[in-house]
N, C-alpha and C positions, 0 to 999 in steps of 0.2 A: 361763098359760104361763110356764114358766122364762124371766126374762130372758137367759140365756147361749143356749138356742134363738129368741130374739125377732130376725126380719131389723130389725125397724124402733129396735131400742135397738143392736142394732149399727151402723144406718147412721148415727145419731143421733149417738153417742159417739165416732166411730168416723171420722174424715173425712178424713184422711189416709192410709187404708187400713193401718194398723198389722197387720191378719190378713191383707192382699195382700202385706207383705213378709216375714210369716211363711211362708206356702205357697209361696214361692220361694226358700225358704235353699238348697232345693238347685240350683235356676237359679242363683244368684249362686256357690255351691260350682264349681259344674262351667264356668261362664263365666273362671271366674278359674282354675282346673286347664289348661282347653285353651287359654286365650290366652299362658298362663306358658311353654308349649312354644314361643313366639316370642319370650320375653327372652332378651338376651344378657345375660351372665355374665363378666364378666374373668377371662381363665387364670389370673391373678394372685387370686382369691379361694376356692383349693384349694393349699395346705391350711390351715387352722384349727385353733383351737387349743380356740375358745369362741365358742357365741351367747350375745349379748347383743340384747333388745328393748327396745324405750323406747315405750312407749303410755298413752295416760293412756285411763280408764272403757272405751266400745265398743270402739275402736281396738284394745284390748288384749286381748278377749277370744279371738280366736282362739289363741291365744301361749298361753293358760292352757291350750285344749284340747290342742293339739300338745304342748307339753312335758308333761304326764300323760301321756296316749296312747303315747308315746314315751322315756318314761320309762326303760324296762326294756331299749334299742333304741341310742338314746344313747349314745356312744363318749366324747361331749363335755360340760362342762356348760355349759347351758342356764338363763340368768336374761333374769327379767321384772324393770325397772326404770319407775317411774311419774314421774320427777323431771327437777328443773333441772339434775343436778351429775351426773358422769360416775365410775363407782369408779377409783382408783387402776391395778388388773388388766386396763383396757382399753388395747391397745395393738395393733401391728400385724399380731398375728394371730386379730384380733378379726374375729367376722362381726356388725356392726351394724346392727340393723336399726330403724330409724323407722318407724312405722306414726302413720299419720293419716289418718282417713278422711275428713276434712273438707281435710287438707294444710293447717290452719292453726294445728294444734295448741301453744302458744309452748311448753308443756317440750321436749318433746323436740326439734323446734327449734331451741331457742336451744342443743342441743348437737353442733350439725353442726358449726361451724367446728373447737371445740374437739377432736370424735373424727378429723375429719377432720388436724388438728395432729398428730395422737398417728399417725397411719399408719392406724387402722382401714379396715375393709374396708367400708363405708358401703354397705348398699342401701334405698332407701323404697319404702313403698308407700302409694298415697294417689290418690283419685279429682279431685282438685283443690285449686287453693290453690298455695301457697307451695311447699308439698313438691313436687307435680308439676309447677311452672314449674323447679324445681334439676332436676329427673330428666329433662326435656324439653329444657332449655338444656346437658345433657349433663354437669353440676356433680356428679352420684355416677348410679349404675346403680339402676333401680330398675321397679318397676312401677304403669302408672295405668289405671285402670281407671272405663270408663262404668255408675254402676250403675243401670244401667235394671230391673234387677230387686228395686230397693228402690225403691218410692214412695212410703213413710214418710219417705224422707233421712234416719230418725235411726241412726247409726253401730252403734248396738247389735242394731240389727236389719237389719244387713247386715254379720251379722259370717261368713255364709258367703263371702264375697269374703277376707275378713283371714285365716280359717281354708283356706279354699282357696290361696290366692298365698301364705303360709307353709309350707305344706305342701311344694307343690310348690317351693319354692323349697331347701329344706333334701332333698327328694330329687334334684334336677337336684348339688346336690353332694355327692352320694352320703352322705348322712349317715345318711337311714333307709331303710327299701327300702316301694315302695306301686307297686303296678304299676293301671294303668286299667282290668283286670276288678276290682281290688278298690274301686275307684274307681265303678266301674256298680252294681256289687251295693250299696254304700251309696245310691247316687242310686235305686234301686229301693227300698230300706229307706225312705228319706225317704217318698218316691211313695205307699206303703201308710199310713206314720204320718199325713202330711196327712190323709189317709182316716179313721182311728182317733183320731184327735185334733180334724179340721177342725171349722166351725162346724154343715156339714150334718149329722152321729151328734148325736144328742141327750144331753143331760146325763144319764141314765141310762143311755146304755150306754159315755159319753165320757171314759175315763182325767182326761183334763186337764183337762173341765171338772168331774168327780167332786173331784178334788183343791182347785180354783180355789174349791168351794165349801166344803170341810175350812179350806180357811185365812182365809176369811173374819173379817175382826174379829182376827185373830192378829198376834202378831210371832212371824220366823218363824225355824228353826234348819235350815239344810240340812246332812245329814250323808252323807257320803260318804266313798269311800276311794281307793286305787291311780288308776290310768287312770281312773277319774273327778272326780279331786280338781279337774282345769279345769271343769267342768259344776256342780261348787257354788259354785264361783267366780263363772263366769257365770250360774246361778241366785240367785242373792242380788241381783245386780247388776241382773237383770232386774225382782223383787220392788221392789226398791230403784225403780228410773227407769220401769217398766210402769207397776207397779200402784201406787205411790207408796205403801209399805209397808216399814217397816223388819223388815232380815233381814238375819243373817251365816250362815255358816257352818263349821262345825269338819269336822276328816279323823279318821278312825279309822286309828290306833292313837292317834295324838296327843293325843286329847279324853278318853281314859283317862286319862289321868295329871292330869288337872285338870279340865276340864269338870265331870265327874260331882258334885264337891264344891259346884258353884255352883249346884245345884239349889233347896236349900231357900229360900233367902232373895232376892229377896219374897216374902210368901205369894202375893202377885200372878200367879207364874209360873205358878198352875194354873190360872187361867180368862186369862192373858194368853197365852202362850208354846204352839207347836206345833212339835215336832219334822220335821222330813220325812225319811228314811230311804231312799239310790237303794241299793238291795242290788241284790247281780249273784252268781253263779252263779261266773262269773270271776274272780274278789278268791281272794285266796288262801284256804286254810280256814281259818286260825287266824284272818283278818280278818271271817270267815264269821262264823265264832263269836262274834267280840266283836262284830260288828253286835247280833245277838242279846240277850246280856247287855246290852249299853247300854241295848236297848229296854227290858228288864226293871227296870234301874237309875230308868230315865226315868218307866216305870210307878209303880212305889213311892213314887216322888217325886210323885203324882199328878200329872205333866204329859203334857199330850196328846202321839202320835205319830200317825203315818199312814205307811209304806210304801208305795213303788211300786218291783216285782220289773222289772228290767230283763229283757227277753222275748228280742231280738236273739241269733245266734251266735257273732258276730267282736267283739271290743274296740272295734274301730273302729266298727260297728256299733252298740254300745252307745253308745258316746260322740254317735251322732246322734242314737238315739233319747233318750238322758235332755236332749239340745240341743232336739230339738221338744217332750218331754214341757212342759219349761223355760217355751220362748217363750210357747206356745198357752195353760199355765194363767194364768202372769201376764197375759199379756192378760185370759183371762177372768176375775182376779182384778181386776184395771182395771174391767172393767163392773162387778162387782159391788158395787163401791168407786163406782159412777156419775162416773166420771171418762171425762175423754177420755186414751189411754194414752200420747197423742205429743210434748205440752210438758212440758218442765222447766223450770218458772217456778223456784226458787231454785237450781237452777245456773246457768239466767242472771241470773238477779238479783246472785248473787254474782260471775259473770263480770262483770256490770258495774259494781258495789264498786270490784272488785278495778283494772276500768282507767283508776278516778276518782281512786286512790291513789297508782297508778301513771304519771300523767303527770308 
């Protein structure tokens, strides 16, 4: 029997339920969509001029999807910031937002009093800690959240709560339009992929564990483009802290212009190196195209690729199904790696370097 259908090397591996808080990205989505319709909002944080996020690893990956997704929708710009230092451009028609899903995050953090000095418009989001004792004692507006439908507790895989309360937060001030049928019909999208992705479909008929087994033994290249550029962002991320695999990823049109030349050398890159390719039907055609030629590029170069055709109708759509394609393989790229998928021994390790240095 394939280990990726074995119940007992999942339960084995597997102890903190890392696949229970996958099969509820979209509980944790729509938990944090309907409790959002009860934050209050200062009159005073309409209008704006510019979002600005500050999230470091999980915390930040909703923020990638929303600003792709939204990209083309956008009136405003929109930056993702990972850091201790605040840009220059933030000032008091800044919409700031802190995300922490732990609320003890120290970057972002340590830039509350400073954006708070400059007049920004400060909201957090964060299910505990720090962040949510300032949002709770009433110190900036914000939202917290019980996430009962992560029982992993790790941040990354409760990034439908950070992707949901962003969302919802940038539409309640009118900045992009998403109404709650189109809100259901994704939560129905999620519903079917669980299905077509879950543990129970066997690796031969299972997109996710078909791919989890392609990339086995690989370092790994995600490539994407448009409204998906946040989904290779967070698929790398996942690779990276899942299945404890090193993976970046590059955006088409961009990867044209240089990528392509860093093929040949190591010779290594042909039995090390595997491309993954999220094509969508949606991307513009000329994007279309160069998806195409790249593979061909990639080919010749004899380094592996693999595709998976995003199926979905709606962008938004897409963007959840290439979020569950994402989770469920690295998961099942974790088992196959016979790893448990839910400690990161050297980023605590280095968390704790770092607070030996720092006293």
């Amino acid at each position: 029997m394939n280990s990726l259908d074995n119940t007992k090397v999942i339960k084995k591996l597997d102890p903190s339920d890392v696949l229970g808080s996958i099969e509820m990205i979209g509980e944790q989505f729509n938990q944090a969509w309907q409790e959002f319709k009860e934050v209050k909002i200062p009159k005073n944080y309409w209008p704006v001029n510019k979002i600005l996020v500050n999230g470091m690893g999980g915390s930040a990956l909703g923020s990638h999807v929303w600003r792709s997704l939204f990209f083309d929708q956008l009136k405003l710009p929109a930056g993702i910031i990972n850091s201790y230092n605040l840009p220059a451009s933030l000032d008091q028609k800044t919409l700031y937002i802190i995300s922490s899903y732990s609320g003890g995050t120290e970057e972002p953090l340590s830039t509350f009093l400073l954006a708070k000095r400059r007049g920004a418009k400060i909201f957090g989001i964060a299910s505990g800690g720090k962040l949510a004792s300032l949002i709770k004692q009433g110190k900036m507006p914000g939202y917290v959240f019980d996430p009962i439908f992560n029982p992993s507790a790790q941040p990354r895989l409760g990034l439908g709560y950070s992707l949901g309360a962003q969302l919802a937060l940038v539409k309640k001030l009118g900045l992009i339009k998403m109404t709650d049928a189109e809100v259901n019909q994704g939560l129905k999208t999620i519903s079917q992929l669980n299905i077509n992705f879950g543990f129970a479909k066997a690796a031969a008929k299972n997109p996710a564990k078909k791919l989890a087994l392609q990339a086995f033994g690989k370092s790994l290249a995600i490539i994407a483009s448009e409204f998906l550029a946040g989904n290779a962002h967070v698929f790398a991320n996942q690779v990276n802290e899942t299945a404890k695999t090193f993976s970046s990823y590059y955006l088409i049109p961009e990867l044209n212009h240089h990528l392509l030349e860093g093929l040949r050398y190591p010779k290594t890159n042909r039995q090390s190196l595997l491309f993954i390719f999220l094509e969508s039907e949606l991307y513009q055609p000329k994007n279309q195209i160069r998806q195409q030629i790249t593979k061909k590029v990639v080919a010749q170069n004899k380094v592996k690729s693999v595709s998976y055709q995003l199926k979905a109708k709606t962008k938004f759509e897409q963007v959840l199904e290439a979020l569950l394609l994402s989770s469920y393989a690295t998961f099942y790229l974790a088992i196959l790696n016979n790893i448990n998928p839910t400690p990161v021994p050297w980023v605590d390790y280095f968390k704790d370097q770092l607070k030996k240095v720092s006293r």
